[in-house]
C-alpha positions as CSV (number, residue, x, y, z in Angstrom):
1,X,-23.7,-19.9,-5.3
2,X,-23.6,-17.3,-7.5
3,X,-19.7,-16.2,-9.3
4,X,-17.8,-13.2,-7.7
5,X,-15.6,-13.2,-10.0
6,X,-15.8,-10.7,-13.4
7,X,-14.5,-10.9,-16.8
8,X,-13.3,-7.0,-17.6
9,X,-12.1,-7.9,-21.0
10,X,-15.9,-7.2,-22.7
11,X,-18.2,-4.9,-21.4
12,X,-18.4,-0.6,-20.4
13,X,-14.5,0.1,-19.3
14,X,-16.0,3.0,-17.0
15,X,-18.2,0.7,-15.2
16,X,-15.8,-1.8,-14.9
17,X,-13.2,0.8,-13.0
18,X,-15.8,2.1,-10.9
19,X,-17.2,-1.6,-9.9
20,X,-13.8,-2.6,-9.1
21,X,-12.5,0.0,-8.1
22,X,-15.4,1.6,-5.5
23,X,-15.1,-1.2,-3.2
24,X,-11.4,-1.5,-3.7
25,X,-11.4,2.0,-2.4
26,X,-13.2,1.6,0.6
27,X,-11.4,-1.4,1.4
28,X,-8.0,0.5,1.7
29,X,-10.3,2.9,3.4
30,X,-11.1,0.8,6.3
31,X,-7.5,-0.7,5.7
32,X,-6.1,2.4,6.9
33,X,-8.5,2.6,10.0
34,X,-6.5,0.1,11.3
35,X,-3.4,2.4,12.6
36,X,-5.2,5.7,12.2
37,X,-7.8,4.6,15.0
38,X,-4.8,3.6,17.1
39,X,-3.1,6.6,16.5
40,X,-6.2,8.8,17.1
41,X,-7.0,7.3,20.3
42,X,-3.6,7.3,21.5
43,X,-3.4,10.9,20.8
44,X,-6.4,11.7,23.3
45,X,-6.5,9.3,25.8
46,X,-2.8,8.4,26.0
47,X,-0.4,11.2,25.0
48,X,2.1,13.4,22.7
49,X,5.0,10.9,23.1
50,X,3.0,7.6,22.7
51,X,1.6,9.3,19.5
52,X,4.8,10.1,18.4
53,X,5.6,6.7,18.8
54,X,3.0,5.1,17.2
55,X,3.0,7.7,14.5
56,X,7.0,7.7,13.9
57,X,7.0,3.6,13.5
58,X,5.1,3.8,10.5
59,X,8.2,3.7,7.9
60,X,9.5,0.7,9.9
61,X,6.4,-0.9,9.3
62,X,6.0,-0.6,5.6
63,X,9.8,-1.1,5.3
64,X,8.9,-4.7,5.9
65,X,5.2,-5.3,4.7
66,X,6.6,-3.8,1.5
67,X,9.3,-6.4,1.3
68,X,6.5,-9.1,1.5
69,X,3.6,-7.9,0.8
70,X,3.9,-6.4,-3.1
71,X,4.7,-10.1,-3.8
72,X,1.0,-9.8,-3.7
73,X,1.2,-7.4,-6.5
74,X,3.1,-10.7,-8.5
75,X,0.1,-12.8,-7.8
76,X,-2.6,-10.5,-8.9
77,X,-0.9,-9.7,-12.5
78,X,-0.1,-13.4,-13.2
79,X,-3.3,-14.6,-12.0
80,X,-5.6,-12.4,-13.7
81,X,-3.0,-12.6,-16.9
82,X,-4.2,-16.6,-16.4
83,X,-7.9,-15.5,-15.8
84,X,-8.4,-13.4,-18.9
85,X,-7.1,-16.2,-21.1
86,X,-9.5,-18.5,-19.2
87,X,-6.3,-20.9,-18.3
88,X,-8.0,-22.9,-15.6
89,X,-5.3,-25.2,-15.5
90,X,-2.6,-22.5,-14.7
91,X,-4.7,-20.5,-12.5
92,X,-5.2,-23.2,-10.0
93,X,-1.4,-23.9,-10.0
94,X,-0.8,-19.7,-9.4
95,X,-3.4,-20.0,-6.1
96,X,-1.9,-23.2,-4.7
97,X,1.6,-21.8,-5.3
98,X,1.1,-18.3,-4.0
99,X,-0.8,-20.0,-0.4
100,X,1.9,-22.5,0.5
101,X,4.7,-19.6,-0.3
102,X,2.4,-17.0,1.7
103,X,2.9,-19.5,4.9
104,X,6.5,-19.6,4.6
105,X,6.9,-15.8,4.0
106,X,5.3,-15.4,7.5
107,X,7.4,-17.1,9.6
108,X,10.6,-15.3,7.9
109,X,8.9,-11.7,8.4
110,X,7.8,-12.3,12.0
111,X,11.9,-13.3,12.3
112,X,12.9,-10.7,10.5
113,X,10.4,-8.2,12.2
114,X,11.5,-8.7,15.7
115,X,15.4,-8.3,14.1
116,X,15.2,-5.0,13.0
117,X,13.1,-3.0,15.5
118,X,15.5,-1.9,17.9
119,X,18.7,-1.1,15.1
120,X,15.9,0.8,12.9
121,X,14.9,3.2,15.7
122,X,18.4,3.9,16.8
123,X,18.8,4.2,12.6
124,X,16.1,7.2,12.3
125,X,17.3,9.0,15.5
126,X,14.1,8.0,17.7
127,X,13.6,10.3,20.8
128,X,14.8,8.7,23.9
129,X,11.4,9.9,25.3
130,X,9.8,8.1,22.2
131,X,11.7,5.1,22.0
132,X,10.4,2.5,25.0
133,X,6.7,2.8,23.8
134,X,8.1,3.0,19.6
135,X,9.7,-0.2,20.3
136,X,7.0,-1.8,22.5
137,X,4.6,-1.3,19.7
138,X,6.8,-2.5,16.8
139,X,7.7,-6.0,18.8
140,X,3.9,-6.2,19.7
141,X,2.7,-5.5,15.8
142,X,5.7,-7.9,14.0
143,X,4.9,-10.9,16.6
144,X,1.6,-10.8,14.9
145,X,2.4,-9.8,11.2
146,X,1.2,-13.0,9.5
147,X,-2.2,-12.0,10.0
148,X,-1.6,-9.0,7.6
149,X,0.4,-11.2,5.0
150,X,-1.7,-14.0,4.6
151,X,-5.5,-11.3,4.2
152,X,-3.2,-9.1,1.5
153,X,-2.0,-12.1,-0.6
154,X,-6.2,-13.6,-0.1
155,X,-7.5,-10.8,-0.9
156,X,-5.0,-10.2,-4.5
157,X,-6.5,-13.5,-5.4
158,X,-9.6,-12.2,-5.3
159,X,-9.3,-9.2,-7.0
160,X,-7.1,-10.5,-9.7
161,X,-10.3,-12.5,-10.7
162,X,-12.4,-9.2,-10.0
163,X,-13.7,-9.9,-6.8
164,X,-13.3,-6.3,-5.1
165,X,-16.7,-6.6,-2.8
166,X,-15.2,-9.9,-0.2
167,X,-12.0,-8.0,1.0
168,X,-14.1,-5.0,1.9
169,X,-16.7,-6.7,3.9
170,X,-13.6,-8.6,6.0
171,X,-12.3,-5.2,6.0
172,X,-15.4,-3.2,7.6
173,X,-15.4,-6.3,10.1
174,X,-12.2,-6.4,11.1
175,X,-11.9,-2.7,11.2
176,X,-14.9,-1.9,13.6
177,X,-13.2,-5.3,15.8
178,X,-9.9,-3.0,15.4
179,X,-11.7,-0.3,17.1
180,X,-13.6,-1.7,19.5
181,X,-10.9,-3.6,20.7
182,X,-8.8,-0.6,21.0
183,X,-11.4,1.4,23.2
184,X,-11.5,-1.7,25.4
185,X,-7.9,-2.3,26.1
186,X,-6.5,1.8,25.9
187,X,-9.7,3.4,27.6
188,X,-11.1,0.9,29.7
189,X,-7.2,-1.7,30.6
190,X,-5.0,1.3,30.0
191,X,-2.6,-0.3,28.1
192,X,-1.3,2.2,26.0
193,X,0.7,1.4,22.9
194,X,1.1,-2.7,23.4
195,X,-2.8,-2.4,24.1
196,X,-3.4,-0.5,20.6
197,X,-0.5,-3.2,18.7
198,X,-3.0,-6.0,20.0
199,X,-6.3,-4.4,19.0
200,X,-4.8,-4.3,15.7
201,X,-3.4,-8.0,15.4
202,X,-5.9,-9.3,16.8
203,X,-8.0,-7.7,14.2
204,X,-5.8,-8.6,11.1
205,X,-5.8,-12.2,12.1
206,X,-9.4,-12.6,11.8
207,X,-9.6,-10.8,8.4
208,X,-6.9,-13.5,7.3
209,X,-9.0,-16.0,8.7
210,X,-12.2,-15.1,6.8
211,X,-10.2,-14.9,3.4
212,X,-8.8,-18.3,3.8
213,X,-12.6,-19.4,4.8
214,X,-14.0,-17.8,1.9
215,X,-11.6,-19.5,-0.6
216,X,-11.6,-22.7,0.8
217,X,-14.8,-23.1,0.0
218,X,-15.0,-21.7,-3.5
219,X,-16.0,-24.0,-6.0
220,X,-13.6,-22.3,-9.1
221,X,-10.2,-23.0,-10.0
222,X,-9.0,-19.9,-8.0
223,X,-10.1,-21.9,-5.0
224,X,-8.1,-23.0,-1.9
225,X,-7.3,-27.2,-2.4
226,X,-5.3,-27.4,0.6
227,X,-4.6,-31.5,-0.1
228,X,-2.7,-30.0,-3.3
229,X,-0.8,-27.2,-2.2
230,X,2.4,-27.1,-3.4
231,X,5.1,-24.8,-5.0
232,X,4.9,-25.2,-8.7
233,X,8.6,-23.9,-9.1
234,X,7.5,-21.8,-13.1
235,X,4.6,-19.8,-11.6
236,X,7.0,-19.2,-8.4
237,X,9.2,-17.6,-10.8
238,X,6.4,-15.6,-12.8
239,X,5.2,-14.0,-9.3
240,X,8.9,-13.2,-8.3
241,X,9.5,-11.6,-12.0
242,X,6.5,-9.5,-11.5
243,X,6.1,-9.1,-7.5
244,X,9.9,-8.8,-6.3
245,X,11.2,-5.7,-8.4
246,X,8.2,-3.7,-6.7
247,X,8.7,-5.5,-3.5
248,X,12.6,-4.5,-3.1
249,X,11.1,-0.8,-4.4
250,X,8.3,-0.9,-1.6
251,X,11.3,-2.0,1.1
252,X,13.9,0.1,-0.1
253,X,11.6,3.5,-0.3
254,X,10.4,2.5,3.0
255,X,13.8,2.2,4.4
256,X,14.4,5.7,2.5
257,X,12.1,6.9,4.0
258,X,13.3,6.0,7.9
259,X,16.1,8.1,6.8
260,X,13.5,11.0,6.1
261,X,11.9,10.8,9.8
262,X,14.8,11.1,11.0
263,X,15.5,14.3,9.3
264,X,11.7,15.3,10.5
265,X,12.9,13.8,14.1
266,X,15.9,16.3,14.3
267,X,13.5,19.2,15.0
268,X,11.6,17.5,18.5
269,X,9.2,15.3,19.5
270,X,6.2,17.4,18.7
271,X,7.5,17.9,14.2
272,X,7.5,14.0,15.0
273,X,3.7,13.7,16.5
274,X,2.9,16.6,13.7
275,X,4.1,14.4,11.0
276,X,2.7,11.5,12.8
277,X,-0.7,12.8,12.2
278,X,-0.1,14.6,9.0
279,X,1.1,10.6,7.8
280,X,-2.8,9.2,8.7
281,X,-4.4,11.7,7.0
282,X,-2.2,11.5,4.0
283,X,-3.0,7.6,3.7
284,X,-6.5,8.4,3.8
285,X,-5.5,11.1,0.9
286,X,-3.9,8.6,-1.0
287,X,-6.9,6.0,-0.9
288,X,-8.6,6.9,-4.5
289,X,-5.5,6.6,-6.5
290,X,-4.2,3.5,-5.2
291,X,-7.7,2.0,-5.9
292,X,-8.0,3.1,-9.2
293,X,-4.3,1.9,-9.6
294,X,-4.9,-1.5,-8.4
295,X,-7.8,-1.5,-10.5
296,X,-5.5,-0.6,-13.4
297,X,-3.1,-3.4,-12.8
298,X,-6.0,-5.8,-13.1
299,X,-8.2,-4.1,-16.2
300,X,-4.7,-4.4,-17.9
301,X,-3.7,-8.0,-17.2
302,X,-6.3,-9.3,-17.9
303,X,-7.0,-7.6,-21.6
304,X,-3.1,-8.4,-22.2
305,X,-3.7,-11.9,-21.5
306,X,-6.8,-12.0,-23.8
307,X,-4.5,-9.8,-26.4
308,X,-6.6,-6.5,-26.3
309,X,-3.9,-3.8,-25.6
310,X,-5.8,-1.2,-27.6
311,X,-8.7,-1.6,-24.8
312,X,-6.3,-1.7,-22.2
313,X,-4.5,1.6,-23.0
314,X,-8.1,3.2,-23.0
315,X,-8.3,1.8,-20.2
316,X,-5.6,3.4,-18.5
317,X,-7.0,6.9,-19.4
318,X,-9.9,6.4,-18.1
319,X,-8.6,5.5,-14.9
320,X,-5.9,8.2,-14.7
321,X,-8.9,11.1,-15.8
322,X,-10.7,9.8,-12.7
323,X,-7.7,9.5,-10.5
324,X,-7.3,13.1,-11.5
325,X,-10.6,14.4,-10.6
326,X,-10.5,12.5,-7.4
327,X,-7.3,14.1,-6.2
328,X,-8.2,17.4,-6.8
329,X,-11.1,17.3,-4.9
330,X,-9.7,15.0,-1.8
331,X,-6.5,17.5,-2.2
332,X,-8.7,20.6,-1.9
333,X,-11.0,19.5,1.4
334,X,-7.2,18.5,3.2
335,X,-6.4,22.2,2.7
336,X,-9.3,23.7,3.5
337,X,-10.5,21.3,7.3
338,X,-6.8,20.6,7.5
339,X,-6.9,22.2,11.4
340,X,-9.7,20.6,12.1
341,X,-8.7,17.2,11.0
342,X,-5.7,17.5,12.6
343,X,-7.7,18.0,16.1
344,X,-9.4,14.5,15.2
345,X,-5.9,12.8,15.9
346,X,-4.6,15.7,19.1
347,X,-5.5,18.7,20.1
348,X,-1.9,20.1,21.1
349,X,-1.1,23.5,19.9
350,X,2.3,22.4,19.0
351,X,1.1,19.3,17.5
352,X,-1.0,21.3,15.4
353,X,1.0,23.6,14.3
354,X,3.5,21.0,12.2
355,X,1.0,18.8,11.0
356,X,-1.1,21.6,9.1
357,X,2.3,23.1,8.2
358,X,3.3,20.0,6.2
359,X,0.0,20.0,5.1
360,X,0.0,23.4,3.5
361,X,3.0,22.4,2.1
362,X,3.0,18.7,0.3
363,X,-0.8,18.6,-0.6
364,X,-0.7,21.1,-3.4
365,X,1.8,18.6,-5.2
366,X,-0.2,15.3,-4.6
367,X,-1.6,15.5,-8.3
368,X,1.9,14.5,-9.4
369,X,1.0,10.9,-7.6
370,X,-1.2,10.1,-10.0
371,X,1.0,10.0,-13.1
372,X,3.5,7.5,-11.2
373,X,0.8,5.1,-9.8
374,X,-1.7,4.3,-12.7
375,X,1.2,4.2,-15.2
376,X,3.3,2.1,-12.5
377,X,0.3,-0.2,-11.9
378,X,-0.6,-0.4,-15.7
379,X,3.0,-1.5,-16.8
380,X,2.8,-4.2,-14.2
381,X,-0.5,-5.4,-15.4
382,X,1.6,-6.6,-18.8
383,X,4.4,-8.1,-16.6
384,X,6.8,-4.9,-17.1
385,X,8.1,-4.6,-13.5
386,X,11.7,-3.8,-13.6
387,X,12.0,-0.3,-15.4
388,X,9.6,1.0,-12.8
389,X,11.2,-0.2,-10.4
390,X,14.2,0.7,-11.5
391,X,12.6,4.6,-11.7
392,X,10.9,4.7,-8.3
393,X,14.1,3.7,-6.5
394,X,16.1,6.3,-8.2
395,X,13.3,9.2,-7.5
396,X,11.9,7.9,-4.1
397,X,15.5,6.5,-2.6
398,X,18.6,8.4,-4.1
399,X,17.4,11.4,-5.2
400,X,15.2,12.1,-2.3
401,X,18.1,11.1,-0.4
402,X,20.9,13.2,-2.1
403,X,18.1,16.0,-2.4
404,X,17.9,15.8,1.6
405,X,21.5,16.0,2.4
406,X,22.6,18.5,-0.5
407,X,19.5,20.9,1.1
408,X,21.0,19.7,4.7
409,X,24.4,21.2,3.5
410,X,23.3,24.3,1.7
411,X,20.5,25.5,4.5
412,X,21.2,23.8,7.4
413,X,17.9,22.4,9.4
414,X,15.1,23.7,7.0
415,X,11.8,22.1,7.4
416,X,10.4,24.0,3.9
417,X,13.2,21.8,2.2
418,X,12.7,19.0,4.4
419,X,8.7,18.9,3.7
420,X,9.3,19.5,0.1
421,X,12.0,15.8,-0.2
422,X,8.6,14.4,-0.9
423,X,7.0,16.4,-4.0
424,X,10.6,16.6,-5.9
425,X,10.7,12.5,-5.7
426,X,7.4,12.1,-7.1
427,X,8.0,14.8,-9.6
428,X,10.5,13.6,-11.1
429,X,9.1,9.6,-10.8
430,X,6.2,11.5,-12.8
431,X,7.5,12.5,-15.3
432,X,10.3,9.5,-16.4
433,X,7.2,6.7,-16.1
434,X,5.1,8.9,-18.2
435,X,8.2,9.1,-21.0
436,X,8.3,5.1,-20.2
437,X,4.7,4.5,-21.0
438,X,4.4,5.8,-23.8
439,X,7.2,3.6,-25.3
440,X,5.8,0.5,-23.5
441,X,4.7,-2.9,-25.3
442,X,1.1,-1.3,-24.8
443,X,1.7,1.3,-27.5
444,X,4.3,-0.5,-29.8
445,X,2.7,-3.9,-29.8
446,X,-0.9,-4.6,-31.4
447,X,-3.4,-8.0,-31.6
448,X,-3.5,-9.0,-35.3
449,X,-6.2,-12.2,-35.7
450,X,-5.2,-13.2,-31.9
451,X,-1.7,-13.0,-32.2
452,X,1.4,-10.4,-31.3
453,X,2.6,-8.5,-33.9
454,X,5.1,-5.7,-33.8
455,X,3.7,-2.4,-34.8
């Protein structure tokens, strides 16, 4: 059988990014099919307050995935760290270690996920028209979470060893199951939002299943051994240096950011189903840049761990000159089809009106993400997690959060200052990560006959 794995420390850096990082991309493509189909067809075959529930759960969600799930993020540095140093030894211990933690993370966020949903919609002001279907939904999605847990932290084995092409064919299948299913049990059952929440577990449970088949079977030392799984207590403690500072970032923005829908939830039900919608087109906005960021994280680990930081930093130009290109032109067709996108997901005049207003509004500054992201992902990819962390928490949580309520205080319910709590946080992210990255290991340390040396 012939390798899937790919060695990016030799070899064109350009066509390395755009072999990883194409598929990559339409992975979180299809990725984010899953809740846009269900909020699409709930929007036209359901109605205005299931979308807003469906829609308006969203921060919930990623509140908790991003607890767990950017433990993932932990994984793929330290494995492809292992990988480009061809440490067979270590990288079998990093697989076994990250599959028997990954089992035991899922029964604590199913727990955890069934906890929260009822005190986090009373937390972000939920509609009382919104609120039976909202928390329907969430119970439905979190009883089936693992599914999502166990395909994320798979698939970052995978791509730590440069293996972008298996996740997106589980993706495309699970995706098109995702959306069949959902036509079967909203159109044809008419079960509404628990109908959608099952479609979409359903579908993430067989994705998980086809990643654990995949790497069971797979003859290298990233392989699944099941007989030898076991915690191997050091490279627990690598992953959690790496993977928890961004996971308590990914939780704690997301919580943030429950606090921000319920600012957009103070102006009715239809600013929440235009946000709602505005949100699944934004994901799909944000696709190229988190792909060529992932792709960053691994292009970086694994030249740190074969000590090439020169060709990683030209690496991470590359990838941010692309990222660039890529968001001006995806940022450009949102503003100009934004009405007609919008009518994918509802056709309600209200509906319409707020989610090409916010639009209008936050697309002109998504060329700020860029800066944040690749930089972010690139300082991971040498094991530098905790000043980033550090930053997005103070841009995406507190000031976005004292930006809200000193706005709030100064001009009352403004959605202009409202839609804008987004742009400021990742303006100023922006700009402290780039002053960070340039004063990083990657530009003060240099490879003298294999070894570190200071500059």
């Amino acid at each position: 059988m012939a390798r899937k794995d790919v060695d990016m420390t030799q070899g064109s850096i350009l066509r390395h990014y755009l072999k990883f990082a194409a598929p990559l991309a339409l992975g979180l493509l299809f990725q984010q099919l899953y809740n846009t189909v269900d909020t699409i067809i709930v929007g036209r075959f359901v109605g205005e307050e299931s979308l807003a529930a469906v829609g308006s759960t969203g921060s919930i969600i990623n509140m908790l995935i991003g607890i767990f799930n950017d433990l993932s993020m932990g994984t793929g540095v330290v494995l492809s760290q292992a990988y480009g140093a061809h440490d067979e030894g270590r990288i079998h211990r990093v697989v076994q270690t990250t599959i028997a933690a990954t089992l035991l993370m899922c029964v604590l966020a199913t727990a955890l996920g069934l906890f929260i949903t009822v005190p986090a919609l009373h937390m972000m002001n939920t509609d009382p028209d919104v609120f039976p279907e909202a928390r329907t939904y969430l119970l439905t999605y979190f009883a089936g979470i693992s599914g999502l847990l166990v395909y994320n932290m798979g698939s970052a084995i995978m791509r730590a060893v440069g293996d972008s092409k298996r996740p997106l064919y589980f993706l495309l299948f699970s995706a098109g199951l995702n959306t069949m299913l959902d036509l079967v049990f909203v159109v044809c059952f008419h079960m509404g939002v628990f109908g959608v929440a099952m479609a979409t577990i359903i579908a993430q449970c067989v994705s998980a299943l086809l990643v654990l088949f995949v790497l069971t079977r797979e003859k290298q030392a990233y392989g699944i051994r099941w007989r030898a799984l076991q915690i191997d207590r050091e490279e627990l403690m690598r992953i959690f240096k790496v993977g928890l500072p961004s996971s308590v970032q990914q939780g704690l923005t997301a919580f943030s950011n429950v606090f921000v829908m319920g600012y957009v939830n103070d102006f009715g039900k239809y600013a929440t189903a235009g946000w709602a919608a505005y949100s699944k087109l934004d994901q799909f906005l944000m696709v190229p840049v988190m792909a060529i960021a992932q792709a960053s994280t691994t292009f970086v680990g694994q030249n740190w761990g074969a000590r090439q930081p020169r060709r990683a930093r030209r690496g991470v130009t590359i990838g941010l000159v692309t990222s660039l290109l890529c968001m001006v032109a995806c940022s450009a067709g949102m503003l100009l089809f934004a009405r007609p996108l919008l009518m994918l997901i509802n056709t309600e005049e209200s509906v319409l009106y707020y989610g090409t207003y916010f639009i209008r509004v936050i697309t002109p500054f998504y060329i700020l993400i860029c800066f944040n992201q690749l930089f972010g992902g690139a300082l991971r990819g040498i094991g530098c997690a905790t000043t980033p962390t550090a930053i997005m928490l103070g841009s995406f949580v507190v000031f976005r959060q004292i930006y809200l309520f000193v706005t709030k205080l100064i001009l009352g319910q403004n959605l202009l200052a409202v839609s804008l709590a987004f742009p400021a946080g990742w303006m100023m992210c922006s700009l402290l990560l780039t002053i960070f990255y340039r004063r990083s290991r990657l530009f003060n340390m240099q490879m003298e006959d294999g070894a570190m040396a200071q500059a």
